[in-house]
Phi, psi and omega in degrees: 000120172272142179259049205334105192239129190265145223311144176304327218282322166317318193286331188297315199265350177278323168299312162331278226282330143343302227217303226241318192282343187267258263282323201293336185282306181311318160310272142023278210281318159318305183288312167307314203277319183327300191313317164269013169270346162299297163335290195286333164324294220273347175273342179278344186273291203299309175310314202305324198305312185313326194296000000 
Protein backbone atom coordinates (compact mmCIF):
# COMPACT_ATOMS: atom_id res chain seq x y z
CA UNK A 1 0.00 0.00 0.00
CA UNK A 2 1.32 3.29 -1.10
CA UNK A 3 1.20 6.62 0.74
CA UNK A 4 0.82 9.78 -1.58
CA UNK A 5 2.91 12.18 0.17
CA UNK A 6 3.23 15.67 -1.55
CA UNK A 7 6.19 17.51 -3.07
CA UNK A 8 8.35 19.25 -0.09
CA UNK A 9 8.23 22.47 -2.16
CA UNK A 10 4.19 22.27 -1.75
CA UNK A 11 4.68 21.69 1.70
CA UNK A 12 7.14 24.44 2.04
CA UNK A 13 4.70 27.20 0.54
CA UNK A 14 1.91 25.85 2.39
CA UNK A 15 3.70 26.39 5.61
CA UNK A 16 4.97 30.05 4.26
CA UNK A 17 1.79 31.24 3.64
CA UNK A 18 0.24 29.83 7.13
CA UNK A 19 2.78 30.52 9.59
CA UNK A 20 4.88 33.21 7.85
CA UNK A 21 3.17 35.48 5.32
CA UNK A 22 0.75 37.52 7.93
CA UNK A 23 3.43 38.30 10.65
CA UNK A 24 5.96 39.52 7.70
CA UNK A 25 3.06 41.76 6.14
CA UNK A 26 1.88 42.91 9.55
CA UNK A 27 5.44 43.37 10.54
CA UNK A 28 5.77 45.54 7.06
CA UNK A 29 2.73 47.47 7.87
CA UNK A 30 3.77 47.90 11.65
CA UNK A 31 6.87 49.37 10.17
CA UNK A 32 5.04 52.18 7.47
CA UNK A 33 3.22 53.43 10.34
CA UNK A 34 6.23 53.88 12.91
CA UNK A 35 7.58 55.33 10.41
CA UNK A 36 5.53 57.96 9.57
CA UNK A 37 4.44 58.56 12.57
CA UNK A 38 8.20 59.21 13.26
CA UNK A 39 7.80 61.61 10.39
CA UNK A 40 4.87 63.81 11.72
CA UNK A 41 7.14 63.55 15.42
CA UNK A 42 10.55 65.07 13.98
CA UNK A 43 8.05 67.98 11.80
CA UNK A 44 6.40 68.76 15.02
CA UNK A 45 9.59 68.93 16.94
CA UNK A 46 10.67 71.09 14.27
CA UNK A 47 7.90 73.93 13.87
CA UNK A 48 8.08 74.18 18.04
CA UNK A 49 11.71 74.87 17.46
CA UNK A 50 10.87 77.73 14.72
CA UNK A 51 8.84 79.41 17.73
Amino acid sequence: MAIAVPPLHALGRLAFKRWLEKPITEGLAARTIFESHLRYEIQLWQLSKKV
